[in-house]
C-alpha positions in Angstrom: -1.2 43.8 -20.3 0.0 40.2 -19.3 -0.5 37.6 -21.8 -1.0 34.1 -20.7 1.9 32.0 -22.0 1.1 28.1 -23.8 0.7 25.2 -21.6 3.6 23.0 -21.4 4.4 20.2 -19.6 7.2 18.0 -18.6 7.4 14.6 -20.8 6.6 11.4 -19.4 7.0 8.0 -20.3 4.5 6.1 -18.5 5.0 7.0 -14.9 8.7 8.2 -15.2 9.1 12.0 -15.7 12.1 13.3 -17.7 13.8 15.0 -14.7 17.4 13.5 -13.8 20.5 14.8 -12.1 23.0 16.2 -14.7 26.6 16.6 -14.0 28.6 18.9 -15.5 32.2 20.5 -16.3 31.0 23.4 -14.6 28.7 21.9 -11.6 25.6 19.5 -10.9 22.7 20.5 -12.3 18.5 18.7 -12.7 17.7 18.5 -16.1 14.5 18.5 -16.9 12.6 18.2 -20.5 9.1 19.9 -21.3 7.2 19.1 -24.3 5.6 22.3 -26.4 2.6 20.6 -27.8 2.0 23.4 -30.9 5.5 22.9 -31.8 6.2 19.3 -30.9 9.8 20.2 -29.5 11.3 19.3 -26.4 13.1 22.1 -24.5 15.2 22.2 -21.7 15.5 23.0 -18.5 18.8 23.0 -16.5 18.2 24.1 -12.6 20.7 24.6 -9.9 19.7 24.7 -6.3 16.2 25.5 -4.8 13.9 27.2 -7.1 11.6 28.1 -3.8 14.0 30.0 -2.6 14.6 33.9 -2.2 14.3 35.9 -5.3 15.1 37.2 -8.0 16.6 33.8 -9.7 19.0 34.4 -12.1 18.3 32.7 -15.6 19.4 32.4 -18.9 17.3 31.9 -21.5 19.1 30.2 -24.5 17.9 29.5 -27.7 19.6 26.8 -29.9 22.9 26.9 -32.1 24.1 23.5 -32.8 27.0 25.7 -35.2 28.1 27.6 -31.8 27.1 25.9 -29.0 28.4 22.2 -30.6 30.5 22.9 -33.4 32.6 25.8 -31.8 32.0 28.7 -34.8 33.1 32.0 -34.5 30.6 33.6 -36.4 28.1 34.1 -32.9 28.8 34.3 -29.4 26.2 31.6 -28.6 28.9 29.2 -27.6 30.2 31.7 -25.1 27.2 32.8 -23.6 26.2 29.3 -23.1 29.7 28.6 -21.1 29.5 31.6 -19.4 25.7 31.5 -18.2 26.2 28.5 -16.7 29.2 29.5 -15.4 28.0 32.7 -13.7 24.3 30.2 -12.2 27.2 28.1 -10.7 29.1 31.2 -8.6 25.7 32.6 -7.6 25.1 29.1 -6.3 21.4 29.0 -7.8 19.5 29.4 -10.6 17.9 28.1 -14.4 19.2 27.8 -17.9 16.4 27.5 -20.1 17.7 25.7 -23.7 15.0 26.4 -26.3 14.7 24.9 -29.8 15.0 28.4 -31.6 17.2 27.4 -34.4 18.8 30.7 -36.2 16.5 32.7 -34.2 13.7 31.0 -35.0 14.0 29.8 -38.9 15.2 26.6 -38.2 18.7 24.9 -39.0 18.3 24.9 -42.7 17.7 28.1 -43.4 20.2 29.6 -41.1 22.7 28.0 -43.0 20.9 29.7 -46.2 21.6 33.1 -44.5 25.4 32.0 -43.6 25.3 31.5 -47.6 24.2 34.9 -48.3 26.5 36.5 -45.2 29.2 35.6 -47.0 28.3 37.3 -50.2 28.4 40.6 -47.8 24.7 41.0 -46.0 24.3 41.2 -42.5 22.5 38.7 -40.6 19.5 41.0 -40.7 19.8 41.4 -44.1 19.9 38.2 -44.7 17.1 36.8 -43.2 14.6 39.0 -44.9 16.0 38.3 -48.2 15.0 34.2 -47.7 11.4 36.2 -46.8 11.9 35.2 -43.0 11.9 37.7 -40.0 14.8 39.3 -38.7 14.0 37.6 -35.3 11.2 34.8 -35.0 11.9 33.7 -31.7 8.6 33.4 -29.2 9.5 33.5 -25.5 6.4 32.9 -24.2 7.2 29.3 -24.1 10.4 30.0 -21.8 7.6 31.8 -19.5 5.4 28.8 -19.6 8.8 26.7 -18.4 9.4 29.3 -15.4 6.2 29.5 -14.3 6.2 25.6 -14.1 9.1 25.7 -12.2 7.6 28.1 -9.6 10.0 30.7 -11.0 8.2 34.5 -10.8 11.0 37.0 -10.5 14.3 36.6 -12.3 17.7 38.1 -13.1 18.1 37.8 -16.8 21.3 37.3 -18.3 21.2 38.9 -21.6 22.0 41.5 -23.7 18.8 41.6 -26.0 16.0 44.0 -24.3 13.2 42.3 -26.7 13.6 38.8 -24.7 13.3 40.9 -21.3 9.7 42.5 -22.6 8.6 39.2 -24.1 9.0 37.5 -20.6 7.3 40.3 -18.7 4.3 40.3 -21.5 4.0 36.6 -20.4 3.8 37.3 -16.6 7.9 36.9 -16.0 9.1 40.3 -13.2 12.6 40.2 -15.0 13.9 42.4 -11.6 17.3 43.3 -13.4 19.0 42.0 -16.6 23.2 41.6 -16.5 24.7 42.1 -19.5 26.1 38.9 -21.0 29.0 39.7 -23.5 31.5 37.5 -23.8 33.1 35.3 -27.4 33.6 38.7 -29.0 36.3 38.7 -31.7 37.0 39.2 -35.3 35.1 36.7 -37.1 31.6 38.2 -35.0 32.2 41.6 -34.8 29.7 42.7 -37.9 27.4 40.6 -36.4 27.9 41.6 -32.8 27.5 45.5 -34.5 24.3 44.6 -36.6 22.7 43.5 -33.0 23.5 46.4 -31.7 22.6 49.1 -34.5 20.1 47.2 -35.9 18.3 45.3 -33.7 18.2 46.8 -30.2 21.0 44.8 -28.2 22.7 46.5 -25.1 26.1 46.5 -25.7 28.6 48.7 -25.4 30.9 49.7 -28.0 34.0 49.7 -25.8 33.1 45.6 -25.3 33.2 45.6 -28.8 36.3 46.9 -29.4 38.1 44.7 -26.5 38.9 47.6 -23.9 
């Protein structure tokens, strides 16, 4: 059964909408900004090309890691499949990154680090999360649905390796057409945490991408 997704719209200041042309190191992209009104945060939208155009559009839906996508760590592959996602919606020649503010899948900046704290005693990221009495995974997608739809964006190619995000979008009215895996970053310092993904929590990877052959 489709759910209907919040309402969200795109932030305004008087009469001059948050939509501007954003270059990049890896192409020129329109940024736009919508406003979640439950939440009060301000997500993202980076588009390439003509949304109206033939489908599926191939998206990425990204959630927040200032510690990976800003500060370079090794302990995710956030950084990575940020570079890459836009790299991959510049070859195809059109598409959408959507940036959601999903801090630590959903706990929020603070208590990430918290779970970095108790990582480094020796628990997984799992593990580690439900010990600070948080969920394993708090992230809601239905706000990237709300963001698509708004964008006249109906049936996508998601890249990503995490098969909950795919049935969160399609609960919300999103025909995810195909996913394409999305691994990339993978080396010594995220392997346990690549591994706990996959045995634990449901991502499609392969172990040979794991191991580097």
């Amino acid at each position: 059964m489709t759910e209907t997704p919040p309402t969200v719209e795109l932030v305004e200041n008087g009469s001059v909408p948050s939509v501007a042309k954003l270059p990049t190191i890896h192409g020129n992209f329109q940024i736009r900004i919508f406003h979640e009104a439950s939440t009060g945060f301000d997500h993202v939208a980076l588009t390439l090309g003509d949304m109206n155009g033939p489908n599926p559009v191939v998206i990425r839906v990204h959630s927040e890691c200032l510690t990976g996508d800003v500060l370079g760590s090794l302990r995710c592959d956030c950084g990575p499949q940020l570079d890459s996602a836009l790299k991959a919606i510049v070859e195809r020649g059109w598409g959408c990154l959507l940036y959601l503010r999903q801090e630590g899948r959903g706990i929020g900046l603070h208590a990430k680090i918290q779970a970095y704290h108790l990582q480094d005693q020796g628990a997984d990221t799992l593990d580690a999360n439900l010990m600070l009495g948080l969920p394993a995974d708090g992230r809601d997608y239905s706000i990237a649905a709300s963001m698509l739809t708004a964008l006249n964006i109906t049936h996508v190619s998601l890249l990503s390796n995490n098969p909950n995000k795919r049935e969160q979008l399609e609960k919300h009215g999103i025909n995810v057409v195909d996913t394409i895996p999305l691994v990339v970053g993978v080396g010594e310092q995220n392997r346990f945490y690549l591994e706990t993904k996959v045995e634990r929590m449901g991502h499609e990877i392969d172990q040979d991408q794991l191991d580097g052959n």
